[in-house]
Each structure stands twice: as structure tokens, then as C-alpha cells.
N, C-alpha and C positions, 0 to 999 in steps of 0.2 A: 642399611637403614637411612643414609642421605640419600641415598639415591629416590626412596620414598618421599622424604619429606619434601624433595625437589620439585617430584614428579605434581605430588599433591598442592604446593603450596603454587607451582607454576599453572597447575591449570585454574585453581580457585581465579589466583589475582588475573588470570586470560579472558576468563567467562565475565568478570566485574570490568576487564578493561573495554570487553563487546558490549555489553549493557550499558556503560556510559558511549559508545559510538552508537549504538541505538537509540539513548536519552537525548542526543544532539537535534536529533530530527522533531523531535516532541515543541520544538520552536516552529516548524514548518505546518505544525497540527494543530491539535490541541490540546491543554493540559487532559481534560478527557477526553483521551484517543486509543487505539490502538494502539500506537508506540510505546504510550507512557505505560498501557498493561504487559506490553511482551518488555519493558525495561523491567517492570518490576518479578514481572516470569523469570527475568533472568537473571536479578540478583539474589533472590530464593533461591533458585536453582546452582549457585555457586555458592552459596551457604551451605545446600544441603551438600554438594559433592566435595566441600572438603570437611564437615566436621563426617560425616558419612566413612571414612576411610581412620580416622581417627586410632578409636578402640584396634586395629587390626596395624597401624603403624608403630602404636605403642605401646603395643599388646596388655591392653588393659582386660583383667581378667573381673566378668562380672558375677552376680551372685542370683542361682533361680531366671526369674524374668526381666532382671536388670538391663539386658541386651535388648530386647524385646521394647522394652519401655524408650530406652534408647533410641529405638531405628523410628518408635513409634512419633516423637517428640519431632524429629528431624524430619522425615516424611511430611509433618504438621505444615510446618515450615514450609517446604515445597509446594504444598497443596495450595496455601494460603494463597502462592505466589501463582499459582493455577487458577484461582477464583478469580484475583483482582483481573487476571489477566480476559476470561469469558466475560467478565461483568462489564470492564469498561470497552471492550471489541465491542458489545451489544447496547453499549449504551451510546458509543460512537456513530452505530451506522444507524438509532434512534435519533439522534440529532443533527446527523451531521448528512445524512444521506437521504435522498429523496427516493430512491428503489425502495419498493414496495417488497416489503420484507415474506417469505412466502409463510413463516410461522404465525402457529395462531396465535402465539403471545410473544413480543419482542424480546421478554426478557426469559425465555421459555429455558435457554441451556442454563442459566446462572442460578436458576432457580431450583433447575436439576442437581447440578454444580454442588450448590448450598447443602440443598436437601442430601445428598450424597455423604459430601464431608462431615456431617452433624452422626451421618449413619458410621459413620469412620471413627469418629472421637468416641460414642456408645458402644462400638464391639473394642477399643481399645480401653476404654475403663472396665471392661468385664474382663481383659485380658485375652478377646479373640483377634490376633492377626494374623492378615494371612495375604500372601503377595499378589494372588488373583484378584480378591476380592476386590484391593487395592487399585488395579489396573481395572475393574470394569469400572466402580461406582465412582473414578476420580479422573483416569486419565483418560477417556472415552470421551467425555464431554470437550476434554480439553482440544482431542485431535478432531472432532466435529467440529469445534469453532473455528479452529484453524484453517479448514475447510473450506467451509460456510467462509469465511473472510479473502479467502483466496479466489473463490469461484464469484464474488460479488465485482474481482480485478477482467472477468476473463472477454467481455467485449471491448475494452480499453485495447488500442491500437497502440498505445508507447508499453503495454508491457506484453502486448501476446510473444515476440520474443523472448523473454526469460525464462528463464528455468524455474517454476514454482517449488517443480518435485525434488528438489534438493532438498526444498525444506521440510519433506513430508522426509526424505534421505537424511538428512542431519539429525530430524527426530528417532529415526527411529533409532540409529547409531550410538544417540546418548543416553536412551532407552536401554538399549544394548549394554550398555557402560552399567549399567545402575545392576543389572542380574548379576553380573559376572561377581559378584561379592561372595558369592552363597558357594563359588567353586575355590574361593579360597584356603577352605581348609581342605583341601586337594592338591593345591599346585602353590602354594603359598606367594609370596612379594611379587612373582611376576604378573600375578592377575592385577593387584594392583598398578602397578607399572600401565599395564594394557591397557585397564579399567582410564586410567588419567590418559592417554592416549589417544583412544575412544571420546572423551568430553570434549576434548580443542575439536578434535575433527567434527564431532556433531554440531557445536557450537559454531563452529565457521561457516558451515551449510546453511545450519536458519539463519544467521544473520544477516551471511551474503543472499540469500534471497531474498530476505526480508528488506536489509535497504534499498535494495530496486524497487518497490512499490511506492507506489505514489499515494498523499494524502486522500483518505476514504471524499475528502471535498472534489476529488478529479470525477467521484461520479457521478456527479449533476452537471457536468458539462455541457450537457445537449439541452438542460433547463435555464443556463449561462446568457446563450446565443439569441440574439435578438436580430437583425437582419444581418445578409451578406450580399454585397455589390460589388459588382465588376468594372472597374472603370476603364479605360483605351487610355494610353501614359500620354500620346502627342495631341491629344484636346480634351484630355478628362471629361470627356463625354461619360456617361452612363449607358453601359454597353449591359446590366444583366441586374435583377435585385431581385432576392428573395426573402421572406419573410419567415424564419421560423415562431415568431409567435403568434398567437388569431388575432384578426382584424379588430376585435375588440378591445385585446390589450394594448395593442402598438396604437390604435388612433388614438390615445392621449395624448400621447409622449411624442409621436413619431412627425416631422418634417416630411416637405416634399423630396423626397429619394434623387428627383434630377438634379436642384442645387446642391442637397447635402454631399451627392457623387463628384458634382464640379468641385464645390468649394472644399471638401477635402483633397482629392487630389491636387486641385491647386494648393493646398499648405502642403502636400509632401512637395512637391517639386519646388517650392520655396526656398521649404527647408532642406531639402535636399542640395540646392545649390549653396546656401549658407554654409550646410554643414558637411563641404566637400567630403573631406577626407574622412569623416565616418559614417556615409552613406546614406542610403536613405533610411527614414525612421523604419521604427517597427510596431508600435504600440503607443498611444498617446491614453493618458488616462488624465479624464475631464468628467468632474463631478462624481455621479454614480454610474458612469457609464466606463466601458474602453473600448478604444478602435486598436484593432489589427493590422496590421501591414503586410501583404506578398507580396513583392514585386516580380513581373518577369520583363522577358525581350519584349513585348507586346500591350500587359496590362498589368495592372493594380487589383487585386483583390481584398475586398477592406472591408470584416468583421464585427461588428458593431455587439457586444457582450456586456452583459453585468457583472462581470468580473475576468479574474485571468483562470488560464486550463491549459497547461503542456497538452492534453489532449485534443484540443477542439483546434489548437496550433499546430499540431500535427499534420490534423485531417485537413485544414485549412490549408496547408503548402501540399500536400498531397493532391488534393481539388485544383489547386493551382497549375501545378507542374502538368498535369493531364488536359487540363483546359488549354494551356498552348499548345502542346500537341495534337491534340484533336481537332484544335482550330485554327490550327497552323497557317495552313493558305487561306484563311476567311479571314485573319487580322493582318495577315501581309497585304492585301485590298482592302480594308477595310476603307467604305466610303460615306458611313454614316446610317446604314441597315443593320438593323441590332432585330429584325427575325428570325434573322441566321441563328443566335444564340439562344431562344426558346428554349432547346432541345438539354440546354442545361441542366434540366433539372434534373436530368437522368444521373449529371453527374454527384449531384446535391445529393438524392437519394442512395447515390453509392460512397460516400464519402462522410455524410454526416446523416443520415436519417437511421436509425437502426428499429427492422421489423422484428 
């Protein structure tokens, strides 16, 4: 019987201690984000998995549908934790995301969602429950959103390395955890045992996937970027400018491209010399604007953004590091012919243009 209480009391307080290291990130978002609905997913969800084990640890014997009403109460609970979570994912990438959503109503799953669990509380006041029903008209929406939220990551260059399907792996495992009750009176304490066993590991999979993703704001990065210039480091000439907004937005705001090339590189190599020993800058933010910094053996590559994006900084030193090597022997002569560079754009469009 400790060995239960253990099991149980160690996974509840595991899943609450993951949910506050998911709640940490909700600083990096927004209080309506993503984060803040899979933190509140997952403190439901450790609600539900330890009062859940309850009745069978301490073998509470109930009377007629008492059981029934029981699992029905606590499921409530989870579900809740299932809504908040589809509502504000979809209210997130409503606000926060400039991706043109492909559904014909934004709020299309939540409403499902809703509509669902409403159907859920009426077949449990009639006293109809039943664990399928459960799993299509509840947790269905839940793994579509999850989905849908995952595939909105999948052109992002700082996360096509990760491992999404862990988390689609974690869910299903804790999923897995939640059946195995019903073989309890079969094989008695140790399905429990397994059952809490089961949650840390599924638990540890979506979280660790989940804190790899980056704020749903990384996906307008490519609507961030306002020009990119190439400068030659030994006379801060302008060697290369491209414009990713139309000519019509940039001629307000936008300077002549040759001084602003000189005169910025002239302040890195300024301050570069100033600030020997911590190298050269990497980002300067002034007003409503930020400049970027790559530096290589050869040139300066410098970003000009309406804000910041681990993405677009990515692709930005990627663009870079290719650009010297391709142009390797044209900037070891370089003699002040910046035709040679034209052909960049081909790089531009492999690096930062997405068809």
C-alpha cells in the first residue's frame, strides 16, 4: 500500500513540477499563448491522474453508480483542462500569427471542443458513460490541435531538427496510462504501479518536445525583415542590398542604402575596436527598428528588422557563411565591382524567401 501512495503521490507532484517548467516560458509568450493552455492541460491532467487512482488505493467501496459519477466528475476536470488548452492555442495563432489559417472559422476546433463536452455533461446527467464516447467527442479535438500547432512549426529552420513525434509518443503513452485502470480488477496494485509509470514517461515526452518550440511570434519572421546588406569589412563599401518589403513601404522610412552600409559598418568597426575583448556587436536596437550583425573573414552582413527572430538569425548566418564560400576568390580581389554579387539573390531566395 506505500508502495502506491508513492507511486501515485510521485507522479501527481512530477506532472505539477513539468507544468510549472512549462509555465516559466509563458514570460517568453504570451499570457494568451500556447504555453499558458498546455500549462493549464497539464495541471488538470495531474489532478485528474492522482485523484483518478484514488478509490482503488484505498479501496473505497462505492454504492450502484457512485463509481461512475466519480470517474465522471474527474474526467470533468481534465477535459476542462483540454478546452482551455484548444481555445487559447487557437486564440494564440488568431493573434499572434500572421499565417493564414487554412480553417473556415479560427475558432472552428474550440467550438467543437465546447460543443462536445456540453454533449459529455448531458449523457453523464442521464447516467450514460462510456470510455469511447469519451475518446472521440473530447480527446480527438484535443490531438488535432496539437497537430495543427505542430505543423504551423514545420518551415522553421531552428526547429526542423526536433523531434515533434515524441510528443504525439508521450501522448499516446499517458493515454495508455489512463486505460489500464479497467484491468485492475484483474491483476490488482501492480497495474497501478505501471499505470504511474506510464504518466512520468508520457509526461516527459510532451514536455520535452514541447519546450523546444519556439514562441508562435517566431512565425512572422519573414514579415519582421525589412532589408539585408552586405557590406566588404576593409572599406565598408556596399557590396549587395536587398529589399524584402515593396518599394512602396520602404520609400518612407528607408535612407540611401550606400551611406547607411558605410555608416553602419563604420560604427561596428568602431565599436569593435572599443569593445576589444567582446568582439564585434551583434544587434543594435534603435527606436522601432533592429540591425543584425554576421561578421565573416571578408564581409558584414546586416539585417535591418522590425524586431527580433532566433529564425531569421539563423537563416541570416546560414546566408552568410555560404556567401563567403561561394565568393570566396571574388572578395579575396575584390576591387570595388559589386556586379559580381548580383547573383545573390539566388542566395536570398534559398535562405530566406519560402515558396
Amino acid at each position: 500500500m506505500a508502495m502506491l501512495h508513492l507511486f501515485n503521490y510521485f507522479s501527481f507532484f512530477f506532472v505539477l513540477y513539468l507544468s510549472i517548467q512549462v509555465g516559466k516560458k509563458i514570460r517568453e509568450d504570451n499570457l494568451i499563448s500556447t504555453t499558458t493552455g498546455f500549462t493549464f492541460y497539464l495541471i488538470c491532467y495531474g489532478i485528474f491522474i492522482y485523484t483518478v487512482g484514488l478509490p482503488f488505493i484505498y479501496s473505497v467501496k462505492f454504492r450502484g453508480n457512485e463509481f461512475l459519477f466519480y470517474h465522471f466528475i474527474i474526467m470533468t476536470v481534465y477535459f476542462i483542462g483540454i478546452i482551455i488548452f484548444i481555445l487559447l492555442s487557437e486564440l494564440d495563432l488568431y493573434y499572434h500569427s500572421k499565417i493564414e489559417s487554412k480553417k473556415p472559422f479560427p475558432f472552428l476546433l474550440s467550438i467543437i471542443a465546447i460543443i462536445d463536452f456540453l454533449i459529455y455533461i448531458l449523457l453523464g446527467i442521464f447516467g450514460i458513460y462510456d470510455v469511447y464516447i469519451t475518446v472521440v467527442i473530447i480527446v480527438i479535438p484535443y490531438v488535432i490541435a496539437s497537430q495543427e500547432i505542430l505543423k504551423n512549426f514545420s518551415n522553421l529552420e531552428i526547429v526542423k531538427k526536433q523531434q515533434f513525434n515524441w510528443f504525439y509518443s508521450g501522448l499516446a503513452i499517458a493515454g495508455l496510462s489512463n486505460s489500464l485502470i479497467g484491468f485492475y480488477f484483474m491483476y490488482g496494485n501492480i497495474i497501478l504501479i505501471i499505470k504511474s509509470i506510464l504518466i512520468i514517461i508520457g509526461a516527459i515526452l510532451m514536455v520535452r518536445s514541447w519546450e523546444s518550440m519556439p514562441p508562435l511570434t517566431e512565425l512572422n519572421w519573414l514579415q519582421k525583415m525589412v532589408q539585408l546588406l552586405v557590406i566588404y569589412r576593409d572599406t565598408s563599401s556596399l557590396i549587395f542590398k536587398y529589399n524584402f518589403k515593396s518599394d512602396e513601404e520602404t520609400s518612407k522610412e528607408q535612407v540611401d542604402s550606400d551611406l547607411a552600409g558605410s555608416a553602419i559598418g563604420g560604427i561596428d568597426m568602431l565599436l569593435g575596436e572599443i569593445l576589444v575583448d567582446s568582439g564585434h556587436i551583434q544587434e543594435i536596437d534603435h527606436a522601432n527598428k533592429k540591425i543584425n550583425f554576421v561578421h565573416g573573414e571578408y564581409t558584414i552582413s546586416i539585417l535591418i528588422s522590425t524586431g527580433s527572430s532566433k529564425e531569421f538569425r539563423y537563416r541570416l548566418e546560414m546566408f552568410h557563411a555560404n556567401l563567403e564560400k561561394e565568393y570566396k576568390e571574388e572578395l579575396e580581389h575584390f576591387q570595388g565591382e559589386i556586379t559580381t554579387f548580383k547573383d545573390l539573390e539566388t542566395l536570398i531566395r534559398e535562405y530566406f524567401l519560402i515558396s
